[in-house]
C-alpha positions as CSV (number, residue, x, y, z in Angstrom):
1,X,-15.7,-37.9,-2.2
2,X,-19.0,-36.8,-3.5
3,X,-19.6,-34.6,-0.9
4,X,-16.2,-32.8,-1.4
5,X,-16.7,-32.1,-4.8
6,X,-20.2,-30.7,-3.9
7,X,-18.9,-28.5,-1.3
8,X,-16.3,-27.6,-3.9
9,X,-18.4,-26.7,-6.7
10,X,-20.9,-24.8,-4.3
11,X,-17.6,-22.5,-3.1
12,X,-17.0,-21.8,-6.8
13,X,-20.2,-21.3,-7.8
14,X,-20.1,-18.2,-4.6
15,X,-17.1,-17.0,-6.1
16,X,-18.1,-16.9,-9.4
17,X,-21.5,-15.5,-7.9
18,X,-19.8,-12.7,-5.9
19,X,-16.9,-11.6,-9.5
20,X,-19.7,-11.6,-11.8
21,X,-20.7,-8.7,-10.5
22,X,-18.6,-5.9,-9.8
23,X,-20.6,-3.8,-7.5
24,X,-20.5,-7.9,-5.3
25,X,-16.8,-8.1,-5.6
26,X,-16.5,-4.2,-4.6
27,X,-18.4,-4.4,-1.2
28,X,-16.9,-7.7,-0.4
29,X,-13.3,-7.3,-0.8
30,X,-13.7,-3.5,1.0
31,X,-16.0,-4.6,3.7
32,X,-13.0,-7.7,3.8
33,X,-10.3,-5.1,4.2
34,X,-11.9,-2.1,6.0
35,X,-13.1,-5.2,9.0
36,X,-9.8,-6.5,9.1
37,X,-8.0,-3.5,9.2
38,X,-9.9,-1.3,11.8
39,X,-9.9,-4.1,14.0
40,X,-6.0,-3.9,13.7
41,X,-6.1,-0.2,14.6
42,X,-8.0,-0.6,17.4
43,X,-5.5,-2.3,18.8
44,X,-3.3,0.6,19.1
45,X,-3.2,2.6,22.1
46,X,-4.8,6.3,21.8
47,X,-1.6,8.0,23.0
48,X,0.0,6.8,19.6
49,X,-2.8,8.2,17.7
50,X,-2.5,11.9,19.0
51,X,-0.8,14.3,15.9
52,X,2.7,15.2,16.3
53,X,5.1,16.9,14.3
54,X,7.7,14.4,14.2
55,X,7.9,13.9,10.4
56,X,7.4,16.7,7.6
57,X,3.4,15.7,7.1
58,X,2.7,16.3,10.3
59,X,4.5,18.9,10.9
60,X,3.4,21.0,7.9
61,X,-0.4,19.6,8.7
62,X,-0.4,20.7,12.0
63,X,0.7,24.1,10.7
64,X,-2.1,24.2,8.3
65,X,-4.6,23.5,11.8
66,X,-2.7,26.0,14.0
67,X,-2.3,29.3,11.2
68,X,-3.6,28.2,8.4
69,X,-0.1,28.4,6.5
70,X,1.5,25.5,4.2
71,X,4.6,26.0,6.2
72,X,7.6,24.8,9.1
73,X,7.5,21.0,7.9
74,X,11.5,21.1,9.7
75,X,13.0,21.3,13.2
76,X,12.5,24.9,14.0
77,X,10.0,27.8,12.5
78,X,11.0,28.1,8.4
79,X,8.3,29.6,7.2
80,X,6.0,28.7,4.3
81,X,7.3,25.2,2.4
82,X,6.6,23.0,-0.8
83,X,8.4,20.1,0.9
84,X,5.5,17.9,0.1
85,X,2.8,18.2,-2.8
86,X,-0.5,19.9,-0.7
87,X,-3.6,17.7,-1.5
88,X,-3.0,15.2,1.8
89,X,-1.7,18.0,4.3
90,X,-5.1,19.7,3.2
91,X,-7.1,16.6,3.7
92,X,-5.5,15.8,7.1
93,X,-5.4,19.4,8.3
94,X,-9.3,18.9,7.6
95,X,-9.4,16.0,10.1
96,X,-7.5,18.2,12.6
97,X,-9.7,21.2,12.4
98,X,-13.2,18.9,12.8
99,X,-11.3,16.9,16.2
100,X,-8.4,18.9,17.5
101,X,-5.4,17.6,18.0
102,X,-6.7,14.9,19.9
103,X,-6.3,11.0,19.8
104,X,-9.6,11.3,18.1
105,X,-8.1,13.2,14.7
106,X,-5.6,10.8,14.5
107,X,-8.2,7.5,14.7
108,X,-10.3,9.5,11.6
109,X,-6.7,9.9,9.8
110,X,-5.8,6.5,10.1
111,X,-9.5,5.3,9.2
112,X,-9.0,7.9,5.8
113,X,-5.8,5.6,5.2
114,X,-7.5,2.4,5.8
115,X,-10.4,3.5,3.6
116,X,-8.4,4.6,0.7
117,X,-5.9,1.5,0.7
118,X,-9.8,-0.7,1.0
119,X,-11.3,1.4,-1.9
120,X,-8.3,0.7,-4.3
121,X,-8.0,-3.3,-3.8
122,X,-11.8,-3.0,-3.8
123,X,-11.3,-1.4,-7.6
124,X,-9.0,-4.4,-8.4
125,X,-11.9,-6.3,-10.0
126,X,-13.0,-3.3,-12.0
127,X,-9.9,-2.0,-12.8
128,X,-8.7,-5.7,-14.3
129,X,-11.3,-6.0,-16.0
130,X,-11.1,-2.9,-18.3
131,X,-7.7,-3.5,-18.4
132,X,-8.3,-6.4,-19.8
133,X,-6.9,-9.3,-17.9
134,X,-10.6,-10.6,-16.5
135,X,-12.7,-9.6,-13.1
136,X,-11.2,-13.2,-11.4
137,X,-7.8,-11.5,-11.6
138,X,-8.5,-8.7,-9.9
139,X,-10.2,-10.1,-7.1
140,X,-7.6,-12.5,-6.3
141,X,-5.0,-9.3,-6.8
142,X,-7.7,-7.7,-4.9
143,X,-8.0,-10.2,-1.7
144,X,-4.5,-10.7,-1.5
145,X,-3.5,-6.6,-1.3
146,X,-5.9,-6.4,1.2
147,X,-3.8,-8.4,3.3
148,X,-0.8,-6.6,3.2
149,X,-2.4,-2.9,3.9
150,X,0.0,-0.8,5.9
151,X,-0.3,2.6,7.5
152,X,1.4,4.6,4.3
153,X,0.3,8.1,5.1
154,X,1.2,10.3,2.2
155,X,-1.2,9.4,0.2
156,X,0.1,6.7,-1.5
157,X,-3.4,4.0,-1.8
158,X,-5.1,7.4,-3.3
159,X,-2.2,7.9,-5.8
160,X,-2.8,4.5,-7.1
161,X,-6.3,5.2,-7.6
162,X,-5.5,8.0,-9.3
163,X,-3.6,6.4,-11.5
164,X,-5.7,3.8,-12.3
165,X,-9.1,5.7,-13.5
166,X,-6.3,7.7,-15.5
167,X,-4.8,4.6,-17.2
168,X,-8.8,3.4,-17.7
169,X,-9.4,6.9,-19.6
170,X,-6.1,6.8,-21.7
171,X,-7.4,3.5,-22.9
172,X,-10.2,4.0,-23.9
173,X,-8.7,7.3,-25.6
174,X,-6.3,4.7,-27.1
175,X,-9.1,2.1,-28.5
176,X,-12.4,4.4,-28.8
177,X,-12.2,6.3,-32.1
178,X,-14.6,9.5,-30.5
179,X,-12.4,11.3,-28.6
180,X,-13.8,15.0,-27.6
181,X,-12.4,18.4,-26.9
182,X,-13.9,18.6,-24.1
183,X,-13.3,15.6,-22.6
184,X,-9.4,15.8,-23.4
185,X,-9.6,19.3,-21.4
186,X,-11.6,17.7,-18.5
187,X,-8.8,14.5,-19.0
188,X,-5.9,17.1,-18.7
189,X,-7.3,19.0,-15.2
190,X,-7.5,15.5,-13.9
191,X,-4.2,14.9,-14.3
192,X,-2.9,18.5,-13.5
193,X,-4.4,17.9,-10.3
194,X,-3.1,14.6,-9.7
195,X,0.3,15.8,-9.5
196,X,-0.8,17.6,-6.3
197,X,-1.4,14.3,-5.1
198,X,2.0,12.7,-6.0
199,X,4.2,14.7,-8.9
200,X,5.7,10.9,-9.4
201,X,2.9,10.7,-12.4
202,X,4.7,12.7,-14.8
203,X,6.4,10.5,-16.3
204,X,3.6,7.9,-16.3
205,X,1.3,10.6,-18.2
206,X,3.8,11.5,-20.4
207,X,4.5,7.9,-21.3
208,X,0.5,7.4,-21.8
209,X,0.8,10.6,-23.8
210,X,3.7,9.6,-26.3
211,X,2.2,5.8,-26.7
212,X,-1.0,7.6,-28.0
213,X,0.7,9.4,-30.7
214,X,2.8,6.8,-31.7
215,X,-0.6,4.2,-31.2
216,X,-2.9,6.9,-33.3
217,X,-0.2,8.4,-36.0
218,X,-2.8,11.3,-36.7
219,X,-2.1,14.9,-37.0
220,X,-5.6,15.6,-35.3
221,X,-4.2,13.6,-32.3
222,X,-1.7,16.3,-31.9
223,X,-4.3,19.1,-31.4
224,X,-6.2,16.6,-28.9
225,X,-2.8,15.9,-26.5
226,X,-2.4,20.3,-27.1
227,X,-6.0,20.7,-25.6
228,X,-5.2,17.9,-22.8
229,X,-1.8,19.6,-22.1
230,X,-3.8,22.9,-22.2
231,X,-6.2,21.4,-18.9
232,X,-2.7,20.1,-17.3
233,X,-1.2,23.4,-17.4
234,X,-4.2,25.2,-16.2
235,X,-5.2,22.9,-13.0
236,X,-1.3,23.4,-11.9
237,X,-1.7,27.0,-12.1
238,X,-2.8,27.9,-8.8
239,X,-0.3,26.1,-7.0
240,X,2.3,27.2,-9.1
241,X,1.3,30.8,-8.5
242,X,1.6,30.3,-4.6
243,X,4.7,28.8,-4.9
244,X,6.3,31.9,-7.7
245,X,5.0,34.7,-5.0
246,X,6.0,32.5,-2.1
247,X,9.5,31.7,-3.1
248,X,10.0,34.1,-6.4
249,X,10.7,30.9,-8.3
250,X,9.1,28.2,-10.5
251,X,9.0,25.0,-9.8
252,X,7.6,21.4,-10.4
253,X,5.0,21.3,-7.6
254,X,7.3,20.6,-4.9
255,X,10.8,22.1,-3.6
256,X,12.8,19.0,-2.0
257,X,14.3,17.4,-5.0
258,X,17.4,18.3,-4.7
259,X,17.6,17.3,-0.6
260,X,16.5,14.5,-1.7
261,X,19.0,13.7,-4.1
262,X,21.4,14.8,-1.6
263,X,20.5,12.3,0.7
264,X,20.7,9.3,-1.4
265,X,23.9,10.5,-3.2
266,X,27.3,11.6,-1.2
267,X,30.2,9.9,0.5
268,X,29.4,6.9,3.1
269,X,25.6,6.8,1.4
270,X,23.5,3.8,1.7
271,X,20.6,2.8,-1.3
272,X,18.0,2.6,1.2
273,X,16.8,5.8,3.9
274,X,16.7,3.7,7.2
275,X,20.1,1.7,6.9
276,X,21.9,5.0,6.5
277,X,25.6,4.4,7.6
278,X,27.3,7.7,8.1
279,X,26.7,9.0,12.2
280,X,25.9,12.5,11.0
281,X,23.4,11.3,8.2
282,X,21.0,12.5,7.6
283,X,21.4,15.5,6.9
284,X,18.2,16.5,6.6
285,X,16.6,20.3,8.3
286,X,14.5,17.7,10.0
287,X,16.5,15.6,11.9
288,X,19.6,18.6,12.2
289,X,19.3,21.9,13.8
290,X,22.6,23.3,11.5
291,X,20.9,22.1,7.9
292,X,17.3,23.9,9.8
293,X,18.8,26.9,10.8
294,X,20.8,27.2,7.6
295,X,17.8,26.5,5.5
296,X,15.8,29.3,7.5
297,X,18.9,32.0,6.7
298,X,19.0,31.4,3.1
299,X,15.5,29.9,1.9
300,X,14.4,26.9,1.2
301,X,14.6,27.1,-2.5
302,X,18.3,28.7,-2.7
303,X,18.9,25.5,0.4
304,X,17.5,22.9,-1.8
305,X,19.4,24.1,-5.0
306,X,22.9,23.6,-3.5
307,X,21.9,20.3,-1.8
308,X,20.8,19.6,-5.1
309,X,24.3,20.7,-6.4
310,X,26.1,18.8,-4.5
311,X,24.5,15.5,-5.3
312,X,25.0,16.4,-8.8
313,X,28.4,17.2,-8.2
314,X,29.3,13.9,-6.3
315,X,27.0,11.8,-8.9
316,X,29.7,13.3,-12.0
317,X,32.8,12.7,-9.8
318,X,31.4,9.3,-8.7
319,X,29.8,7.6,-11.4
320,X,30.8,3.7,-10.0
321,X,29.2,4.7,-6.6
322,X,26.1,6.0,-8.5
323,X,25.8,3.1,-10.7
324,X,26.2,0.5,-7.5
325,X,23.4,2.8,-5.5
326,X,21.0,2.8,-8.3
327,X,21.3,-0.7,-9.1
328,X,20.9,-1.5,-5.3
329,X,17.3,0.8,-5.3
330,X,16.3,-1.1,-8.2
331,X,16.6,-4.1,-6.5
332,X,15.0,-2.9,-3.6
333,X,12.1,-1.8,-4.9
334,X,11.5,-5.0,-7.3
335,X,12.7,-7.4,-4.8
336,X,11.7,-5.1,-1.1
337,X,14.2,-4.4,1.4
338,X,17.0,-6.7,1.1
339,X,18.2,-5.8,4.6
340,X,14.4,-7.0,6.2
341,X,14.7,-10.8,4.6
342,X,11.5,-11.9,5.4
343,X,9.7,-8.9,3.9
344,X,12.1,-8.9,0.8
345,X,10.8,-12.5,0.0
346,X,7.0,-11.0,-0.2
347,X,7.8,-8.2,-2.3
348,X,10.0,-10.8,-4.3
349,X,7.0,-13.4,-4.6
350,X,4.6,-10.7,-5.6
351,X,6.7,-9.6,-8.4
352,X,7.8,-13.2,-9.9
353,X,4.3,-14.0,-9.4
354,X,3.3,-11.2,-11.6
355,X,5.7,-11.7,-14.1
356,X,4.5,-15.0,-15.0
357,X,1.2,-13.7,-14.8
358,X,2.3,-10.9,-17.8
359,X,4.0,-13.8,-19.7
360,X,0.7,-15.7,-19.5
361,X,-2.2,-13.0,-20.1
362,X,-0.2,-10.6,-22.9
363,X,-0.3,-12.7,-25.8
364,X,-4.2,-12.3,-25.4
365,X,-4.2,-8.5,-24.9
366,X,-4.3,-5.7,-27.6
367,X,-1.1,-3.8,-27.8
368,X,-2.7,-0.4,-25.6
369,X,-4.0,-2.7,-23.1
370,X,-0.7,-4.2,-22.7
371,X,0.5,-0.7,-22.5
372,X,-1.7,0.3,-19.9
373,X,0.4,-2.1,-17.5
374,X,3.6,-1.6,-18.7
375,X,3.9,2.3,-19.1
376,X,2.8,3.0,-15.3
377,X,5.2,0.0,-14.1
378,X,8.5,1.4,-16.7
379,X,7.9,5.0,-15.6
380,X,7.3,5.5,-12.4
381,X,9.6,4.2,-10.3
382,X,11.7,6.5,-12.3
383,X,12.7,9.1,-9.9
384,X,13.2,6.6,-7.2
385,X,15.9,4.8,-8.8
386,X,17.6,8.0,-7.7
387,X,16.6,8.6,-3.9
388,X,17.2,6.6,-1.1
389,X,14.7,3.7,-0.8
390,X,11.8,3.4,0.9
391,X,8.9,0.6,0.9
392,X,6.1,2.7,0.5
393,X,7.7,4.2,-2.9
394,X,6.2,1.4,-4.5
395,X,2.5,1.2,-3.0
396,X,0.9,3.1,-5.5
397,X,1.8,0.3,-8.4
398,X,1.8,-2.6,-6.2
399,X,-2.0,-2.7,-7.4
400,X,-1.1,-3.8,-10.8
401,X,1.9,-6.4,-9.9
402,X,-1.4,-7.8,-7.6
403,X,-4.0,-8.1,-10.9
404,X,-0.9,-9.5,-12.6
405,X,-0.2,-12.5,-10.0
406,X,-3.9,-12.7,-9.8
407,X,-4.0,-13.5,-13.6
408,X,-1.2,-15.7,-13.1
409,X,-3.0,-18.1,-10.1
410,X,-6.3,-17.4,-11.9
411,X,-4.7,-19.1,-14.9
412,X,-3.2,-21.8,-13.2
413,X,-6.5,-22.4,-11.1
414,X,-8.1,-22.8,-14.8
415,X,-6.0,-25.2,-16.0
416,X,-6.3,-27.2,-13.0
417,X,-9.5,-27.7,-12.3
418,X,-11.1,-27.3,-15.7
419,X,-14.2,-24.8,-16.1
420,X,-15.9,-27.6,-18.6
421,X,-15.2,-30.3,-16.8
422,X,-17.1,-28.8,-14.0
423,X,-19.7,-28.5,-16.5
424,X,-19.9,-32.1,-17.5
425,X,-19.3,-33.4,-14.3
426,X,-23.0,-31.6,-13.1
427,X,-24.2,-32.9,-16.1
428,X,-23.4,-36.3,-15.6
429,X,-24.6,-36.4,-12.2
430,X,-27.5,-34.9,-13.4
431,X,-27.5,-32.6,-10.4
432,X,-29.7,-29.7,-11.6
433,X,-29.4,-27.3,-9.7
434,X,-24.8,-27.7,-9.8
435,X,-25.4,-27.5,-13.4
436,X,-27.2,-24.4,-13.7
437,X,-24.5,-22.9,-11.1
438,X,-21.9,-24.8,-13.4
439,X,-23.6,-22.9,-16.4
440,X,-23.3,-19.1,-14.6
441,X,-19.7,-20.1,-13.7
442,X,-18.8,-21.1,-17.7
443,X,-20.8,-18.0,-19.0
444,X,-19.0,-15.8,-16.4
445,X,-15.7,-17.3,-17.3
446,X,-15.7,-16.9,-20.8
447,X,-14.0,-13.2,-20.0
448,X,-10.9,-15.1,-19.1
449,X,-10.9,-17.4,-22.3
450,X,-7.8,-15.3,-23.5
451,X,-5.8,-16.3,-21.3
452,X,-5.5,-20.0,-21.9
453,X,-4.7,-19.6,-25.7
């Protein structure tokens, strides 16, 4: 029995070793992942790796390679596009240009996935602790995302790291009373180019930005959000430019809302995209020559209005069949893909999991750090709630429903096992060197004292 509890306080006293530092828990957890997960791609055979054009990334990507022009993301030739946001067709069509389109392009694509999805549970630790809920948290959130990496190509692992150095700055905007001009510019072109990344953020900086004038109740606020709003407006300039000569129209970074909208909302529609019921769904310029060819005769702007139309028009005429689709993609994306049982029950775990963990570490957080977790999680699933379902909608949040069922385990794991009584046992067996690990592991811990009031 001694001997277990030996072994037992030497593991801990590794852990704590390895969260006390976050640099430790940085390289560990991504070296964890990045091992894991290469290993896994490895496996897969180098004809599955060569580029192809069968979805609207590759397709526009390949483009990009082959002319140079953000364009033809659909069955046949279309001509230049804003299907997607451009930041990870330009990264990809990097890739492409280096290798060719070779098996080898695709291998350095899927590592640049691996790597990001590595880098942002690798952050977990960091990122908990400035948000407040302790480094432990996020490197059990951290070790346990790592896990359940999957090959989400559209940049979704880089949009939740995005949005988590962007959460870090709005809180310490929110609790630091020396906020600049300059850095509220430099804060705005940030997240002016984030929606290049994923335009999904709106509503999460607009939440961010509303909370800090409720949070401040300043006048001189006002001017600082104007400055920040200034920097938004100027980093989404250039795009926005391409897209008014391109199309002669202005837009929200990308064109497809309205298809997509469409797709999710009409007779015979299903809440999720991959369980869609009708035999000629979907229609989507992708998958059918008519919707291409008609969306090469009239543009894809004038195409994407009327598809958006029409969902509009079959949302106001429907408004049971709306309600009973919307509540279905809400419980998809808190609860996974109902129709895929044994993956629903993950998602389903994760997000119990980290609702007990908000129920247990809130009461010891300030009111913006609190806000920091729910503003992101409230806002923006937003737009999907609208669009047919798809797992990797939720990727770029799952980090934060990951610190939260860390803090939850974390907490239980405390209560358990008792920090002090670690402490006192070492003591008692007068073990010197187990107490001074005991000792680190208190001092350590102390971040986490919070969360047992």
């Amino acid at each position: 029995m001694f001997r277990k509890h030996d072994r037992l306080r030497v593991v801990r006293a590794g852990v704590d070793w390895v969260v006390c530092s976050p640099w430790r828990s940085f390289l560990v957890i991504f070296l964890f992942s990045f091992t894991i997960h290469v290993n896994q791609l490895n496996q897969i055979p180098s004809r599955h790796l060569i580029p192809n054009a069968y979805r609207e990334l590759g397709a526009i990507t390949i483009s990009l390679t082959k002319t140079g022009q953000f364009a033809n993301p659909y069955m046949i030739p279309t001509g230049p596009t804003a299907h997607l946001p451009p930041i990870i067709p330009y990264i990809i069509s990097l890739i492409y240009r280096w290798f060719g389109l070779t098996y080898q392009a695709g291998y350095v694509s899927r590592l640049f996935v691996i790597a990001n999805g590595s880098l942002l549970y690798a952050m977990l630790p960091w990122l908990s602790d400035k948000l407040g809920t302790t480094r432990y948290a996020g490197f059990m959130g951290g070790i346990a995302g790592v896990l359940l990496i999957e090959w989400h190509g559209h940049g979704e692992y880089l949009t939740g790291i995005v949005m988590g150095l962007l959460l870090v700055a709005f809180l310490r905007r929110w609790t630091k009373n020396s906020i600049s001009w300059t850095g509220s510019f430099l804060l705005g072109l940030a997240i002016g180019a984030a929606f290049h990344l994923q335009p999904a953020l709106l509503p999460v900086m607009l939440g961010c930005m509303a909370f800090e004038l409720w949070w401040s109740r300043s006048h001189r606020r006002w001017a600082f959000l104007s400055v920040l709003a200034l920097g938004v407006v100027i980093a989404c300039i250039p795009w926005g430019w391409r897209n008014y000569t391109t199309f002669n129209a202005l837009f929200f970074v990308r064109s497809n809302l309205g298809l997509e909208l469409r797709l999710g909302n009409h007779e015979g529609a299903a809440a999720m995209m991959d369980v869609l019921v009708a035999p000629e769904e979907p229609r989507h310029p992708k998958a059918h020559f008519a919707e291409a060819r008609k969306l090469r005769e009239v543009g894809e702007i004038a195409y994407m209005r009327q598809a958006g139309y029409e969902a509009l028009e079959w949302i106001r005429t429907n408004p049971g069949d709306f309600t009973w689709l919307t509540l279905q993609r809400f419980a998809n994306l808190w609860a996974g893909p109902l129709h895929r049982p044994k993956a629903a029950a993950g998602v389903f775990a994760l997000t119990i999991l980290a609702f007990w963990g908000a129920w247990r570490t809130f009461p010891g957080l300030t009111i913006p750090q609190r806000a920091s977790f729910l503003i992101p999680l409230a806002t923006y699933p937003i737009i999907y709630y609208m669009v047919a379902y798809m797992p990797r909608y939720r990727v770029p949040i799952d980090w934060i429903l990951f610190i939260l069922a860390g803090a939850a385990v974390w907490s239980w794991r405390r209560e358990e096992t008792g920090i002090r009584a670690n402490y006192e046992r070492a003591a008692s067996i007068g073990a010197h060197r187990d107490l001074s690990q005991t000792k680190n592991v208190y001092s350590c811990d102390q971040e986490a004292g919070a969360m047992d009031k």
